[in-house]
Structures are given as structure tokens and as C-alpha cells.
N, C-alpha and C positions, 0 to 999 in steps of 0.2 A: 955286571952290576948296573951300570948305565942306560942296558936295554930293559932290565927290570927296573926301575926307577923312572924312564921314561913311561913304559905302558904298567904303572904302579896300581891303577884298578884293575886289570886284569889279574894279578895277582890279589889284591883285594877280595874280589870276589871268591876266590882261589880259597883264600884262608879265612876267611868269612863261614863259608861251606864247611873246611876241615874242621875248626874251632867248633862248630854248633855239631857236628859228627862226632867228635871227641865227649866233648861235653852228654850225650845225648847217650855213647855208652859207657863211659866211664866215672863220670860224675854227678849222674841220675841214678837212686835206689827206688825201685827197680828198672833196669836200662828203657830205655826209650827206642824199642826197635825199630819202630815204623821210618826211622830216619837213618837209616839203612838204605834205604831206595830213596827216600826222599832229597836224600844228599848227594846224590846223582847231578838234579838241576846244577847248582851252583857250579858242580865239575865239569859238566858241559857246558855251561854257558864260559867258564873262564877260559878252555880248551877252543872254543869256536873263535873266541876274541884274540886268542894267541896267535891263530893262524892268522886273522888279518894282522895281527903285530909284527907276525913273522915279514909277510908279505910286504907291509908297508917300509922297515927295512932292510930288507933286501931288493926292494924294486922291483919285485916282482920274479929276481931268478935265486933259482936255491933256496926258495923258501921251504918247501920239502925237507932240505936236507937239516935246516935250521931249530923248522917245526918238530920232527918227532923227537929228536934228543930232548929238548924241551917240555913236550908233551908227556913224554914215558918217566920221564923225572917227575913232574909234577903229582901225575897218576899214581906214581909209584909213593910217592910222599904220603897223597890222601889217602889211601888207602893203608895206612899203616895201624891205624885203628882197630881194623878189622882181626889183626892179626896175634893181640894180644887181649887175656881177658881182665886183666888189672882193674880195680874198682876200687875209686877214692872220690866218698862220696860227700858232695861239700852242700854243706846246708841252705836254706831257701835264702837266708836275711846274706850268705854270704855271697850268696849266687847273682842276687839281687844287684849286691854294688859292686860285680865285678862285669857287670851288664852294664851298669850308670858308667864305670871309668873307663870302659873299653869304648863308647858310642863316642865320649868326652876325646879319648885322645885318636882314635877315625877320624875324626871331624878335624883335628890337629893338625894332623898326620896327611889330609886331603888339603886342608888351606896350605900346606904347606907344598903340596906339588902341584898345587895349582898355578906355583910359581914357573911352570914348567912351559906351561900351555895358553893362562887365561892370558887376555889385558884388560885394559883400564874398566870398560861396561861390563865385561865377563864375570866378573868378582857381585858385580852388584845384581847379575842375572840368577848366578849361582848362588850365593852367599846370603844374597839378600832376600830377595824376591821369591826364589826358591824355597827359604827358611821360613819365609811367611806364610804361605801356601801351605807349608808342612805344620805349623802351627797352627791354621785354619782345620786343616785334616783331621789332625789326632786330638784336636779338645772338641771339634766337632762329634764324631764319635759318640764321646763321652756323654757331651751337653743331649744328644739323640738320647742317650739311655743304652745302646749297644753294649760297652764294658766299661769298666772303670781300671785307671792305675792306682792304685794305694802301695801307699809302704813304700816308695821313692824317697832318697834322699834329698835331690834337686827338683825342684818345681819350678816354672817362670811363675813369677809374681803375679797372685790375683785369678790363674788358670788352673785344670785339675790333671792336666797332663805334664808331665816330668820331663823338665829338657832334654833327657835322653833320648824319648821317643822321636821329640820335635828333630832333633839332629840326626836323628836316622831316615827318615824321609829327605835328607840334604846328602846324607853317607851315599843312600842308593842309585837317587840321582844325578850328583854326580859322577857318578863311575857309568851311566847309561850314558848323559852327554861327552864324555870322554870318548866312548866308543863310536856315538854316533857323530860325532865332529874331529874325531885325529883316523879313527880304525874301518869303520864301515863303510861301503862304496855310497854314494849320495843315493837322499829317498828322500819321495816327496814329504810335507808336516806329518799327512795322514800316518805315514809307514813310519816316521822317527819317531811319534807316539805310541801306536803297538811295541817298537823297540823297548823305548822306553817302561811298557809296562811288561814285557816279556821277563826283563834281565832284571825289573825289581818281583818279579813273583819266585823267578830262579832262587833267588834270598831269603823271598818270604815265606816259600812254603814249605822249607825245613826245618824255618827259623821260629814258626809261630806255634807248631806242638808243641816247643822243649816249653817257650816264654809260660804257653797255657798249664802244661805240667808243673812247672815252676810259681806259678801264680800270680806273675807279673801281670797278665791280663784278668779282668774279673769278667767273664762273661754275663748275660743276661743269665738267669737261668733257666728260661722258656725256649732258649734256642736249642732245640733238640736234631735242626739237619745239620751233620756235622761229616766234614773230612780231617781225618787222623785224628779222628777227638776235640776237632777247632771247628766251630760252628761257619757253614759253608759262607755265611755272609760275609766273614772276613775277607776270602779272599775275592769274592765277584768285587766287592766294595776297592781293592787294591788294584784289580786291574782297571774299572771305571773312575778311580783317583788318577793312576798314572795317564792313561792313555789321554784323555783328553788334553790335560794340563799337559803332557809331551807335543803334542797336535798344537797348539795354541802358542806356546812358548814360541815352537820354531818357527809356525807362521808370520809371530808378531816380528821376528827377530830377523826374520829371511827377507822383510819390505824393506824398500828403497826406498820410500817417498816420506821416509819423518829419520829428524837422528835418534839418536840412541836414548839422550832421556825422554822423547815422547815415546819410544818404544815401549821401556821399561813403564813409563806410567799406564800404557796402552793395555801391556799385559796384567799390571794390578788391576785398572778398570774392570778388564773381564773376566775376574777370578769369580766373580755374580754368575755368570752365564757359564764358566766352566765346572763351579758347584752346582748347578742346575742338568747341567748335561749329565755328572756322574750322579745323581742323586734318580735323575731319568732311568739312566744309565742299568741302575742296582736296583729301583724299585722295578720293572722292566724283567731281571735278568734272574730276581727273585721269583716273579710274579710264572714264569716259566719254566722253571723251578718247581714251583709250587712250595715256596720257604714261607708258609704263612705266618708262624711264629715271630719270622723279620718282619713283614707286614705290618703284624699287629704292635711292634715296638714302634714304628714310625708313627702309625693311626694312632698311638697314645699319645707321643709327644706332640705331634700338631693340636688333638683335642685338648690339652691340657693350654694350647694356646688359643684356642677358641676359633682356629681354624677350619676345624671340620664336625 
């Protein structure tokens, strides 16, 4: 129990994956198969992260022997879904705030093992600064015209996006800095941002058909390129949110030559240039693509500001 409790986002991400699997066949009418394979990521991402857990205690010997009891157990859990066809199927309004209280107590449940790992700045890197960032993201979003949340119980005050959302951008990342600061062998900013947006797409991208199915997201309705029924902008847009801000974060964090709170003011300062990069980023990745549809949502919103 110790050793799960210590690497507790690796199991996270574990039951994160099962949860939206379960969910996805048995209390979706009609099932949501596409999440069948799509639920893979998550099990591989927590499966890869275990081996460095394994490794990391055991010091490098007998992690072998440590890893696959571990591994085969786990595997053997996820997959338990598959195996029966039981269907209890729970309504949208209930679906809805069992999504708000589950991000609520993640978020609990991560301040509370943070106790494990962080110190004193760590809290205000994660917690704070991080949470703001993710605030900045998911009402940005919105304010563009991409989707809208409606029918949330909790909202922050004054904004149109549900503290659920905003907390889940805090849930994914930190279990990526987890990994890349106790589990992963060192990498430069560059490569702990790819990290970073890799192991929040492993989450996202099983996790955003059911949300779309369920109606937690309200799409544009002009977005017509779509993967598993989720309009592709979502996810280019999740990898150019993370990766930068992972890049940035750890370069700000990895300098020697300021303390800790010019750091952290350092990395708020350039949350400007790191929305700029991912907005580069996705207009860029679209435009390659050929998502015009996304295109033309942004050319609205600027024109409407007399921008263009």
C-alpha cells in the first residue's frame, strides 16, 4: 500500500482510463464503443510509468520481477469491463455531477499526496499557478466560441467555464510532473513538455467522446473534422496547451540565477507568449490539416474585435 500511495498518479491515471471504460460501456445507452481501443492510452501510459516506479524502488535490480505481478494485476483489473455485458444506464443531469464531484475530490485526493513529494514553492507551482493557467485555457476556449459548458453545477464566479474543468487541467498535470520529477530519467524543458502533453492526451482522448456524448462539451456546430465524433481541434489544441506551458514551466523552474518567487512570477509573466505559441501552435496545425471550419471560428472571433 505504501508503494501505491507513494507513485499514486500512476495509479491515477490507471483508474481514470478504467472509470471512463466502464462508464463508456455500461452506463452509456447505446455503449460507446470507440473507447474500446481508445482506452488503451491511459493503460499504457500508467503501465510504462509503473515500470519506472518499479525501478525507482528497487534501484534498479529486480524490477522485473516486481513489475509484472504488478502489471498483470492491473491489466487484468482494466479489463474486467470487457468481460461482462451488464448495462445501467444513468442519465445525463446524473452523469453530469458525478463528473463535477469526482474532478472535486481528484483534486482532494492529489493536494493531499502532494504531501508526499512537494515543498514549500512546489504547492504554489502546482496548485497555484498551474490552476491559473488551466483557468486561462478552458474559459479561453469558450470566450474563442470553440464549445461551451452549460448545465454545470459549480462555476468560478463571473466565468463560463465550471471549476470542474479548471481542476482537471491541475488533476492531469500534476500526475505528468509527478512522473517527470520523481519517475522519468532527466530531459531537457523541451522533452518534459512533450511529456507533459503526451500523458495529458493518454486521458484526453478517451476521456473526451464519452464528455461529447454525454453533452458536457457543446461543440461549435460547424466543426465537422472530427476524431471519434470530437471535432479534431480539441485535441491539436490540448497538445499545444500542454506542451508549451510544460517547456516553459520547467525552464523557468530549472534557472539558478532568481529565487523561487521571481520564478513563479517569471512564469506568470509569460503565460502571454506561451498563449501565443499554442494559439500559433493550433492555428499552424489546423491550417495543415486543412480544419477550416476551426479557422473560420477564430476569423470570427478576432473580426468581431475589429481585429481583422
Amino acid at each position: 500500500m505504501k508503494f501505491l500511495w507513494n507513485n499514486f498518479p500512476v495509479l491515477f491515471i490507471w483508474f481514470v482510463g478504467l472509470s471512463v471504460l466502464n462508464n463508456a460501456l455500461h452506463h452509456i445507452d447505446p455503449p460507446l464503443l470507440s473507447v474500446r481501443t481508445l482506452s488503451l492510452l491511459p493503460l499504457a501510459a500508467s503501465l510504462t510509468l509503473l515500470w519506472f516506479a518499479c525501478r525507482k524502488e528497487r534501484g534498479g535490480k529486480g524490477t522485473a520481477r516486481m513489475y509484472f505481478p504488478w502489471a498483470a494485476g492491473m491489466t487484468a483489473i482494466y479489463l474486467t469491463p470487457f468481460l461482462h455485458g451488464l448495462s445501467l444506464p444513468l442519465d445525463a443531469k446524473t452523469q453530469r455531477l458525478l463528473y463535477e464531484l469526482s474532478a472535486l475530490c481528484q483534486f482532494a485526493i492529489l493536494l493531499l499526496h502532494g504531501r508526499t513529494w512537494l515543498f514549500r514553492w512546489d504547492w504554489v507551482w502546482v496548485f497555484a499557478v498551474t490552476l491559473l493557467f488551466g483557468v486561462i485555457l478552458e474559459n479561453g476556449g469558450i470566450v474563442l466560441g470553440v464549445f461551451s459548458e452549460p448545465g454545470f453545477l459549480l462555476y468560478v464566479p463571473g466565468l463560463p467555464a465550471p471549476l470542474a474543468t479548471a481542476l482537471g487541467w491541475v488533476n492531469v498535470l500534476y500526475c505528468a510532473f509527478f512522473a517527470i520529477e520523481k519517475l522519468l530519467p532527466p530531459m531537457p524543458a523541451a522533452a518534459k513538455g512533450v511529456a507533459c502533453a503526451l500523458i495529458g492526451l493518454s486521458l484526453d482522448i478517451p476521456f473526451d467522446p464519452v464528455a461529447t456524448r454525454l453533452g458536457w462539451w457543446a461543440w461549435d456546430p460547424s466543426l465537422s473534422m472530427k476524431l471519434w465524433d470530437v471535432p479534431a481541434v480539441n485535441f491539436i489544441a490540448w497538445f499545444w496547451a500542454l506542451f508549451p506551458y510544460g517547456a516553459v514551466y520547467y525552464w523557468v523552474k530549472q534557472r539558478v540565477d532568481c529565487g523561487e518567487g521571481k520564478k513563479v512570477l517569471l512564469l506568470v509573466g509569460s503565460f502571454p507568449a506561451i498563449l501565443m505559441a499554442e494559439f500559433l501552435g493550433v492555428v499552424a496545425s489546423l491550417s495543415l490539416a486543412g480544419d477550416r471550419e476551426s479557422l473560420l471560428i477564430f476569423e470570427r472571433f478576432f473580426s468581431s474585435l475589429g481585429l481583422m
